[in-house]
ZAMIPA-154012 format. One record per residue (C-alpha): residue number from 1; z, y, x. Coordinates in steps of 0.1 Angstrom, whole numbers, always signed. Example, Ala and Ser with C-alpha at 12.3 -4.5 7.8 and 13.67 -1.06 7.14 Angstrom:
NODE_1_+78_-45_+123
NODE_2_+71_-11_+137
! end
This chain:
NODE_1_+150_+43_+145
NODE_2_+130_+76_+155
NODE_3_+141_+105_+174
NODE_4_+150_+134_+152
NODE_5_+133_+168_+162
NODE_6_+162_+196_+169
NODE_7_+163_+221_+143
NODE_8_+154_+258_+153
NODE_9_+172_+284_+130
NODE_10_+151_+314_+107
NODE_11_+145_+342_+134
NODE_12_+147_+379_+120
NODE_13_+113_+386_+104
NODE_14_+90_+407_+114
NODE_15_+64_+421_+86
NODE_16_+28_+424_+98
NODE_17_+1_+435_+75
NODE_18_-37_+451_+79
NODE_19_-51_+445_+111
NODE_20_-24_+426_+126
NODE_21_-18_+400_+101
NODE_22_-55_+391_+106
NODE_23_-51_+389_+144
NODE_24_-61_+419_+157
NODE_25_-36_+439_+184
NODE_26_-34_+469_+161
NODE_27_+2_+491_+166
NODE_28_+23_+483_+135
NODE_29_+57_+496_+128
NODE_30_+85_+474_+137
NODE_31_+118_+484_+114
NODE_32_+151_+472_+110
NODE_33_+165_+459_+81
NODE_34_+185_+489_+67
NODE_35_+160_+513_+74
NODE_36_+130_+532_+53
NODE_37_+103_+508_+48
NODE_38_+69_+516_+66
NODE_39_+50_+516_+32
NODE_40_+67_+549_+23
NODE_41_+80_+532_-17
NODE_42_+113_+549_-1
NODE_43_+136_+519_-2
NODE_44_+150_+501_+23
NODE_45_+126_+476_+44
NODE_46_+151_+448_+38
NODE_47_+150_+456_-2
NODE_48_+110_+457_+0
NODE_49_+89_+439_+17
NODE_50_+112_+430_+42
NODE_51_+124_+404_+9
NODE_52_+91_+389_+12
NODE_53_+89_+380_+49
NODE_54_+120_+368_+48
NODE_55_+119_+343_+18
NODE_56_+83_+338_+36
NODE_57_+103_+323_+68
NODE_58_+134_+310_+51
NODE_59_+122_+290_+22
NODE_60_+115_+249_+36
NODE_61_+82_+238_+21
NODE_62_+92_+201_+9
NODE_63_+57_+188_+14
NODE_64_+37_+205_+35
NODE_65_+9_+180_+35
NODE_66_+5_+180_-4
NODE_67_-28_+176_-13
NODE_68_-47_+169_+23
NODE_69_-62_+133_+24
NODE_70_-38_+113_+42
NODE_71_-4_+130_+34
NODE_72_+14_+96_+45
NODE_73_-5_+97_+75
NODE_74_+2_+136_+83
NODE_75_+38_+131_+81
NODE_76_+34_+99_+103
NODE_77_+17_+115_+133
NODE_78_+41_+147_+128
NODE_79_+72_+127_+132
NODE_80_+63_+91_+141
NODE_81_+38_+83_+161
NODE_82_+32_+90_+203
NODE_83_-4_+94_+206
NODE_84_-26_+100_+180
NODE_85_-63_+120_+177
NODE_86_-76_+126_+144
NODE_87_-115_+142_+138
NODE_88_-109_+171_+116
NODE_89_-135_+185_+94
NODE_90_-135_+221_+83
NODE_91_-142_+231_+43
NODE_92_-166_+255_+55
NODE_93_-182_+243_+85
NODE_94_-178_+244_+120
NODE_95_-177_+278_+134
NODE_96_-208_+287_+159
NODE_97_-199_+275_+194
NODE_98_-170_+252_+181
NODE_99_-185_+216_+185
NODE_100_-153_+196_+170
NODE_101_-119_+203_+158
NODE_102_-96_+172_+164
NODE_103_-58_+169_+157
NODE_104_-35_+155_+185
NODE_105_-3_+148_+182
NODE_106_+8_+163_+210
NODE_107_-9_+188_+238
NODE_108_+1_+196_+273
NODE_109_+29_+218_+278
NODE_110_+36_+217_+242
NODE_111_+6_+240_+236
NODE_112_+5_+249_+198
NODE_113_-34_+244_+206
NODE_114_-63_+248_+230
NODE_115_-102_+255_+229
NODE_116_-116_+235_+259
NODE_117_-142_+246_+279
NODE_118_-169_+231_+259
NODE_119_-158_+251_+230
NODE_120_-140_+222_+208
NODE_121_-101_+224_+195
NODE_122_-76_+204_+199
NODE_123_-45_+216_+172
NODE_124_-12_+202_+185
NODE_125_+13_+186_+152
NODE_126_+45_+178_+166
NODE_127_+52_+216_+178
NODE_128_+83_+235_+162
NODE_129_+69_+261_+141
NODE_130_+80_+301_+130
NODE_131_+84_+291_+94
NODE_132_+95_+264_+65
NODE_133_+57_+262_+55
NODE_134_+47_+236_+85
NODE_135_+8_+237_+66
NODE_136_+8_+278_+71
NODE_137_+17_+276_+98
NODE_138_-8_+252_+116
NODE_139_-36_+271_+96
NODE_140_-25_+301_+114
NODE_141_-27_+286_+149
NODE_142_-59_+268_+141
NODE_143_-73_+302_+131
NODE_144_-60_+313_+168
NODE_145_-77_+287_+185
NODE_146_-111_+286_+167
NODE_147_-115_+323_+181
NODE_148_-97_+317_+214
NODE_149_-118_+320_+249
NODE_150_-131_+282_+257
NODE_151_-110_+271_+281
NODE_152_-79_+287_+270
NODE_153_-46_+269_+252
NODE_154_-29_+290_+225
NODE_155_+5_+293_+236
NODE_156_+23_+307_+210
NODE_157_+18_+299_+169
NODE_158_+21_+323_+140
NODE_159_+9_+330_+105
NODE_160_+9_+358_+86
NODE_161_+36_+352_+55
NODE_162_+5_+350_+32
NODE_163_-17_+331_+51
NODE_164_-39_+303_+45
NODE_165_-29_+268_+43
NODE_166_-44_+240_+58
NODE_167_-52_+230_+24
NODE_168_-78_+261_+24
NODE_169_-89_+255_+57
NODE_170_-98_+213_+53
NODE_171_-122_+197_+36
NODE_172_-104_+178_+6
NODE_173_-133_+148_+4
NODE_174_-131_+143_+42
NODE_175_-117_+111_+55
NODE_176_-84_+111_+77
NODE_177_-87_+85_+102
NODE_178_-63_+83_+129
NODE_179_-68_+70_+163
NODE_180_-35_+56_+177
NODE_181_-36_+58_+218
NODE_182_-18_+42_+242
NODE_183_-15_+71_+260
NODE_184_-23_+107_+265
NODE_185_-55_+107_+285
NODE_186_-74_+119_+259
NODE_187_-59_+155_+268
NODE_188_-92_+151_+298
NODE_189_-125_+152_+294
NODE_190_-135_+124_+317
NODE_191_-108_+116_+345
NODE_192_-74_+124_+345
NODE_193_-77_+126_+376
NODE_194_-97_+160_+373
NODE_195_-70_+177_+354
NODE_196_-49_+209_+367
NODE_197_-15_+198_+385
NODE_198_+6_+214_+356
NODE_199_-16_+192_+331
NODE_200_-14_+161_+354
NODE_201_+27_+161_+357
NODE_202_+31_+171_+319
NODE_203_+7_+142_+312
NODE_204_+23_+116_+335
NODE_205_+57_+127_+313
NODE_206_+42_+124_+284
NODE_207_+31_+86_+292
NODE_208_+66_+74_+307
NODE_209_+78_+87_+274
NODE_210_+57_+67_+248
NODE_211_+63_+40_+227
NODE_212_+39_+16_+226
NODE_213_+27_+20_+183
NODE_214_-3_+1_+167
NODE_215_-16_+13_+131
NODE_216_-18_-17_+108
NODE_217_-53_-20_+87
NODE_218_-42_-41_+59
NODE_219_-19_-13_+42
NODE_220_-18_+24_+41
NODE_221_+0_+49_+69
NODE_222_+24_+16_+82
NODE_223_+29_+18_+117
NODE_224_+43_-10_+145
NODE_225_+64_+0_+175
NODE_226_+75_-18_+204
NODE_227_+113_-9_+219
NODE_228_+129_-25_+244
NODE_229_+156_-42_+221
NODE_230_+135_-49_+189
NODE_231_+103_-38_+171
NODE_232_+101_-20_+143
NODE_233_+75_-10_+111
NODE_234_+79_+19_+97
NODE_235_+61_+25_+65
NODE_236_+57_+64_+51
NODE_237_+49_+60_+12
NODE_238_+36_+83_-15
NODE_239_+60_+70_-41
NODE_240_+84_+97_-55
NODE_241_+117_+89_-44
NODE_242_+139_+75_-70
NODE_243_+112_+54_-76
NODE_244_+108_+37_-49
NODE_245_+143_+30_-43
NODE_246_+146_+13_-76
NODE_247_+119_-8_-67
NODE_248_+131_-14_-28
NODE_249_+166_-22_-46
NODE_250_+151_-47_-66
NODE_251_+134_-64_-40
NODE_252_+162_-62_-13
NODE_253_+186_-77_-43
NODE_254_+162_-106_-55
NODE_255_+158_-111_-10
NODE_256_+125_-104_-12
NODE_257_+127_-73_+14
NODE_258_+118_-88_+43
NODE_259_+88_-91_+64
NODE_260_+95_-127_+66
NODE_261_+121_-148_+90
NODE_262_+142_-127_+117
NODE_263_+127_-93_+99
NODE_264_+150_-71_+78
NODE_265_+145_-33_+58
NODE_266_+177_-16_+72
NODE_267_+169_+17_+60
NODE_268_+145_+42_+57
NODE_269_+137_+80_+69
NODE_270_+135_+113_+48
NODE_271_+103_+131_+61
NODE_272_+87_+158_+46
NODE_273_+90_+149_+10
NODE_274_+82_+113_+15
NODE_275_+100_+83_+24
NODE_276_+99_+57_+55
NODE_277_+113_+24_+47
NODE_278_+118_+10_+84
NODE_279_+122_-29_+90
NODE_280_+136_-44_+122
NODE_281_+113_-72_+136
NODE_282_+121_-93_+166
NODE_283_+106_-90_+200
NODE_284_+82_-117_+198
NODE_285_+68_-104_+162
NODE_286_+35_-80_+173
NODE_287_+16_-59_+153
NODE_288_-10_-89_+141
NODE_289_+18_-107_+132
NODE_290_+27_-79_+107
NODE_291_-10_-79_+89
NODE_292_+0_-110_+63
NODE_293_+34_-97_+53
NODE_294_+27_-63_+49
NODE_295_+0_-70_+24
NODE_296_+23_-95_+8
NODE_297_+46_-71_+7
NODE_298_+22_-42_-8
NODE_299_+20_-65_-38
NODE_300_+59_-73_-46
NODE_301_+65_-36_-43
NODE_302_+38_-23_-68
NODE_303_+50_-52_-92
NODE_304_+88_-37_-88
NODE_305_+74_+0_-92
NODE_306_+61_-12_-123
NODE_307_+95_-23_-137
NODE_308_+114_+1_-156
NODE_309_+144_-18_-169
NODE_310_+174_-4_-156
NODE_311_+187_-18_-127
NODE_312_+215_-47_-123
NODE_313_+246_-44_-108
NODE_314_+235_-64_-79
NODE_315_+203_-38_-73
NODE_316_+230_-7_-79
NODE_317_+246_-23_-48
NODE_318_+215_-26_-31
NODE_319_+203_+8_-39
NODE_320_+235_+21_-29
NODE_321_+235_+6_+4
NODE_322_+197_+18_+12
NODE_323_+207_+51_+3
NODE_324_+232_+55_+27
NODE_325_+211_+42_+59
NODE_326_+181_+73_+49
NODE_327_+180_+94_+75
NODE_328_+167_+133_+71
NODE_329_+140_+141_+97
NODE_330_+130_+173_+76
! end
């Protein structure tokens, strides 16, 4: 239904603090793990603050996006969707010289980020990232790039372990809109034609590789994709969990799942704290034709949320048998 993104193991930790944990190329002491910790309490750096940077990488953040406006959408573009731009708007402004700061779901050479020529940012999502806080971690690259020379990607991310979050960094009443593209021109200012040879082949990639994915507007963070075999919708929710596999159980076991004939939920995905129910659709079914159902939809599933009789046999089944297609993307 989606391709999972391989998981990268904890690397060792290594504890910054002062200047460098701020960004600035200051010499910091670099110990191993049985040896006298730097800030001389005379215990072992593992047993000090070596603790803290590790629990700092270690620990997964469940949901990262927690709080932003559009948390469905967040985990959409991070795990779901090709092409995407979103504008971005900072809690305290836009830096001087920093006209824009736009999401993208992905960059050129998997750059973490890059500060174009004019001075704007572009903050790659679907990178892997140091640590289980995915928001810390993007703060901490965004930081990088609003300071980076224009006209120079950030190649490498990092965040100090008690950095900001991208909930300090965002403004909370700002809209999240995203822009679903076809493809991933919008890495060039004007013609692609105009871009660097290393951009132009990593773009031309990046095209042969996209699914074709159109955002519906009559319900939240649902998204329509074209494969060669069938199409799919795949739908992130807000729900809690438990919940609203009660209330898909209820529908699937009453047959009122469906996105109407030759549509079917098979299952859904696991993605940063937040479910995806997906449905199959045929071939000939486009994103239009998905409008109507959807919002038909909406309504049966917010009258089954609001059910709390226990389920039937027939819905244990159900719920049972939706519970074994999830699949974990983080």
């Amino acid at each position: 239904m989606a391709k999972k993104r391989p998981q990268t193991k904890a690397t060792k930790p290594q504890h910054k603090t002062g200047a460098r944990a701020a960004g600035v190329n200051e010499p910091v002491p670099v110990v191993g793990a049985r040896e006298p910790c730097p800030c001389g309490s005379g215990r072992r750096y593992k047993a000090c603050h070596g603790r803290a940077a590790s629990h700092a990488v270690t620990v997964l953040v469940q949901r990262p996006f927690e709080g932003l406006p559009g948390e469905c959408d967040w985990v959409a573009l991070r795990e779901l969707v090709p092409a995407a731009t979103v504008e971005l708007t900072l809690k305290d402004g836009l830096p001087e010289g920093v006209p824009s700061v736009t999401l993208a779901t992905v960059l050129p050479m998997a750059w973490p980020a890059l500060r174009r020529e004019d001075g704007s940012v572009l903050l790659g999502l679907q990178n892997d990232t140091p640590s289980g806080d995915l928001s810390r971690d993007l703060a901490g690259t965004l930081q990088q790039a609003l300071t980076a020379p224009p006209g120079s990607p950030v190649t490498t991310g990092s965040a100090a372990a008690d950095g900001v979050r991208l909930q300090d960094l965002l403004d909370p009443d700002a809209a999240f809109e995203p822009t679903v593209h076809s493809g991933f021109e919008f890495w060039v200012p004007g013609s692609a034609e105009q871009a660097a040879p290393d951009v132009a082949a990593s773009l031309e990639r990046a095209n042969a590789a996209a699914i074709p994915t159109v955002k519906l507007e009559s319900v939240d963070a649902a998204y329509w994709c074209e494969t060669p075999e069938k199409n799919h919708l795949r739908w992130v929710m807000p729900h809690p969990e438990e919940r609203l596999l009660d209330a898909l159980a209820r529908l699937h076991a009453a047959g009122s799942s469906s996105l109407g004939e030759g549509t079917r939920l098979v299952g859904s995905f696991r993605a940063h704290g937040l479910m995806v129910p997906v449905w199959d659709l045929s071939t000939t079914m486009g994103a239009e034709d998905c409008e109507k159902p959807a919002a038909e939809f909406a309504e049966r599933l917010a009258a089954a949320l609001e059910n709390d009789a226990p389920l039937t046999a027939e819905e244990r089944r159900a719920r049972g048998g939706l519970t074994n297609r999830q699949v974990t993307l983080s």
